[in-house]
Legacy VTK file of the C-alpha trace (Angstrom):
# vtk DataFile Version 3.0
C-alpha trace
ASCII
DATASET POLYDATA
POINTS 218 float
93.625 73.655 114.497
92.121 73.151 111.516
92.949 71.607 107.834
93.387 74.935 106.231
96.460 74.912 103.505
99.641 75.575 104.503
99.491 78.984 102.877
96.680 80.242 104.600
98.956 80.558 107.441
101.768 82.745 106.234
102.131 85.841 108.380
103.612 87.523 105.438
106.143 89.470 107.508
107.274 91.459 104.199
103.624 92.962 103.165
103.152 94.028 107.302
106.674 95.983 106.946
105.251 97.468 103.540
102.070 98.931 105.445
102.562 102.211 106.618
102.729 102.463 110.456
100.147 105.304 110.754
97.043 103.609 108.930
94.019 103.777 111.265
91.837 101.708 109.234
92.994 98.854 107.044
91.208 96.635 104.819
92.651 93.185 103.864
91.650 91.848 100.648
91.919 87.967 100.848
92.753 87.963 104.304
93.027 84.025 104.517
93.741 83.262 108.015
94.039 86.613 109.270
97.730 86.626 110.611
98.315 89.887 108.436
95.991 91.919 110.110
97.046 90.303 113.662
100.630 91.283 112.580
99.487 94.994 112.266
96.946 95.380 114.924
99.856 94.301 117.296
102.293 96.777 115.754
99.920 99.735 115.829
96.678 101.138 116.862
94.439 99.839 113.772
91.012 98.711 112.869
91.521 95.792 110.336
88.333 94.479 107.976
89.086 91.199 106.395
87.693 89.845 103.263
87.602 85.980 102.673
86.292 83.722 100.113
86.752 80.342 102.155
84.340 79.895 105.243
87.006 77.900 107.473
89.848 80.637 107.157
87.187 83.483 108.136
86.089 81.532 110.965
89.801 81.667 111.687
90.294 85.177 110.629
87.548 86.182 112.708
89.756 85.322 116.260
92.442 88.091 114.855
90.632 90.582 113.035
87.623 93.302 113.411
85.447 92.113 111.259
85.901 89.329 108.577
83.302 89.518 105.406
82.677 86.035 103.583
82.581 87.101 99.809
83.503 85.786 96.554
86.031 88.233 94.822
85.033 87.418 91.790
81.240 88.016 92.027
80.802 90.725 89.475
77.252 91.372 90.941
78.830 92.670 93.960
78.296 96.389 95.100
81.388 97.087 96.759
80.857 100.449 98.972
77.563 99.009 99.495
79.157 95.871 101.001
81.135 97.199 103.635
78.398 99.905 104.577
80.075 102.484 102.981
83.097 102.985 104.795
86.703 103.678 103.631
90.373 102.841 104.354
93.523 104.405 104.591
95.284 100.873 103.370
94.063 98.546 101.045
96.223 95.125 100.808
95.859 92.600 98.639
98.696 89.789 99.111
99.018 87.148 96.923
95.374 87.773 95.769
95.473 88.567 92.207
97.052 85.818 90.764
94.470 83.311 91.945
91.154 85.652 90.166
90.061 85.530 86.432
89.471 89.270 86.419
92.052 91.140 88.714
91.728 94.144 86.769
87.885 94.678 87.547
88.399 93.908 91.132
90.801 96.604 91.583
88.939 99.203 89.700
85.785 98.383 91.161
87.295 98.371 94.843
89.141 102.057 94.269
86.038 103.343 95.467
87.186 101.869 99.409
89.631 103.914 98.967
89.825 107.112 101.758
91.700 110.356 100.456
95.284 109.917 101.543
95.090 105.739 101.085
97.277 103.590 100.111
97.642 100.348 98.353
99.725 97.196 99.365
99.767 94.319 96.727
102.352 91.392 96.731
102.179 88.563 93.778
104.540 86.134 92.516
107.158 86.930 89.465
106.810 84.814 86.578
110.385 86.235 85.427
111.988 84.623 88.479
115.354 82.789 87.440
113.997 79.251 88.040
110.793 79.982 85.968
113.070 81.176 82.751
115.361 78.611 83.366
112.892 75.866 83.546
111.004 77.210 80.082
114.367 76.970 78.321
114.654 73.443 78.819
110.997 73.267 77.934
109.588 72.707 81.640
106.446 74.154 82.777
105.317 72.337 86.085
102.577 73.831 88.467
103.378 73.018 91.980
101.275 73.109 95.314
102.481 76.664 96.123
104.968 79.165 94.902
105.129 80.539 91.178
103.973 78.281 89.560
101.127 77.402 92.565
98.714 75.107 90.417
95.637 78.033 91.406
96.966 80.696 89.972
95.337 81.322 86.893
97.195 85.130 86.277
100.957 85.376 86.083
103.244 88.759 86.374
106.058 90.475 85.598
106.895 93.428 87.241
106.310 95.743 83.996
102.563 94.252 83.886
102.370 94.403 87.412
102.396 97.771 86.593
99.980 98.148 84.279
97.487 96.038 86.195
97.729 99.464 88.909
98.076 101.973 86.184
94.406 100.723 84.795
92.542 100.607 87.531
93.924 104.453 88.334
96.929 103.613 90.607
101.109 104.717 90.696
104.074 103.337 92.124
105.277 104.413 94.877
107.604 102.227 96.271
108.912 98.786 95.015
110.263 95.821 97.023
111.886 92.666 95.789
111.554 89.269 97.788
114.769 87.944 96.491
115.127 84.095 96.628
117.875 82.532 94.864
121.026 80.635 95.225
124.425 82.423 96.646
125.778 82.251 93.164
122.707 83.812 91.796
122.464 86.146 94.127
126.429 87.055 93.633
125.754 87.620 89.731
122.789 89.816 90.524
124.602 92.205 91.946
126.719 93.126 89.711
123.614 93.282 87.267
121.767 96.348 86.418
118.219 96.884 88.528
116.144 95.563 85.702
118.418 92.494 85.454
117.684 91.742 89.513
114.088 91.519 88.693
115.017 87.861 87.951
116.476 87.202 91.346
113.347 88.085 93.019
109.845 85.427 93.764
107.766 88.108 94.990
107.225 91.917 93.983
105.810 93.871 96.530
104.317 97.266 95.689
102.995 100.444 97.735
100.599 102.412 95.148
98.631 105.115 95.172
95.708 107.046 93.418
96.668 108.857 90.001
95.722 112.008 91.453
97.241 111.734 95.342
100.218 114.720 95.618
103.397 113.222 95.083
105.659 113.814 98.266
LINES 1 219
218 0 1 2 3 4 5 6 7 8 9 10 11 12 13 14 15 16 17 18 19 20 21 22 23 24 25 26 27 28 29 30 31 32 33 34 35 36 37 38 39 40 41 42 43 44 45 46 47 48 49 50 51 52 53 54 55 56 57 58 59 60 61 62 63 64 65 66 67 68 69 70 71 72 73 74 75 76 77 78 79 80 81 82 83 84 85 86 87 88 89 90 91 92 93 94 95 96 97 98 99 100 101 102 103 104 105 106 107 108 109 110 111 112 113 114 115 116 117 118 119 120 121 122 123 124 125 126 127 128 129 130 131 132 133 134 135 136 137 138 139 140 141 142 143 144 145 146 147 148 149 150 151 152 153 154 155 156 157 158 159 160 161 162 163 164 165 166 167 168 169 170 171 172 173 174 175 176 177 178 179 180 181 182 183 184 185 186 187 188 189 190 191 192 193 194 195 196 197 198 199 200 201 202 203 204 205 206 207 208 209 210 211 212 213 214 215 216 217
């Protein structure tokens, strides 16, 4: 076993039950340890392409997955369809990736191209508007911890309205959204008698299925 982070090793149960169960071919975007992909290749019948920054958690990824491609994200330089030899995918995840890059909006743009008519996209990030956050900023706290919101490597933050716009630039729609609620009884309590846009506070993760502008709506 090696010294890999603690969150390198979430199987991210939530983003697996997100990804539709007839994708053929996935690609996972910051695949980490690869237990996302192991998740789905044991659920269905599924090629899964991995693509990691850190050396040690491909070498990892590399046990679970198809194929695992050592690259950094943020390498502007990078020729994406060239990359993975031209192929495409019918699901495209990125979980808890686009928080931690400078540019998220030119990775997603630039990687629409992986895209096969028909995909899908499967992101996951933090909310900055969770309860805890707010409440900490009234009483004038701000303190990065070693994972979570406020995860000391994040350098983006979002809401779920910019959330939105992130997708909506680089050419994508909502088609499903998922809260990861996390809060106390009484919060949770109160947030149910709240109005859907008042529950956003409740929840530490969004989780989003989006597609192409263009793709039919069903």
């Amino acid at each position: 076993m090696s010294d890999l982070p603690r969150y390198f090793r979430y199987p991210r149960v939530d983003v697996v039950e997100l990804v539709p169960r007839d994708r053929v071919r996935i690609l996972d975007v910051g695949c980490a340890a690869g237990l996302v992909g192991e998740a789905l290749k044991r659920r269905q019948p599924c090629e899964v392409v991995g693509i990691e920054r850190e050396p040690a958690a491909a070498a990892e990824a590399r046990r679970r997955l198809d194929e695992v491609i050592v690259a950094d994200l943020e390498d502007a330089t990078l020729d994406w369809p060239a990359r993975l030899g031209g192929r495409h995918f019918d699901c495209v995840i990125y979980a808890d990736v686009l928080e931690h890059l400078r540019d998220p909006w030119s990775l997603l743009a630039a990687q629409r191209a992986l895209l096969a008519p028909g995909g899908v996209l499967v992101v996951s990030v933090p909310n900055v508007r969770h309860y805890r956050v707010v409440l900490g900023l009234l009483r004038g706290r701000w303190r990065y911890e070693d994972e979570g919101v406020l995860d000391r490597t994040h350098l983006r933050f979002f809401t779920r309205a910019s959330l939105l716009e992130l997708l909506a630039g680089a050419g994508y729609r909502m088609t499903e959204l998922r809260r990861e609620i996390h809060a106390s009884r009484g919060a949770r309590w109160l947030g149910g008698l709240c109005s859907r846009a008042s529950r956003d506070f409740l929840a530490r993760q969004f989780l989003v299925l989006a597609v192409p502008f263009d793709a039919p709506s069903s």
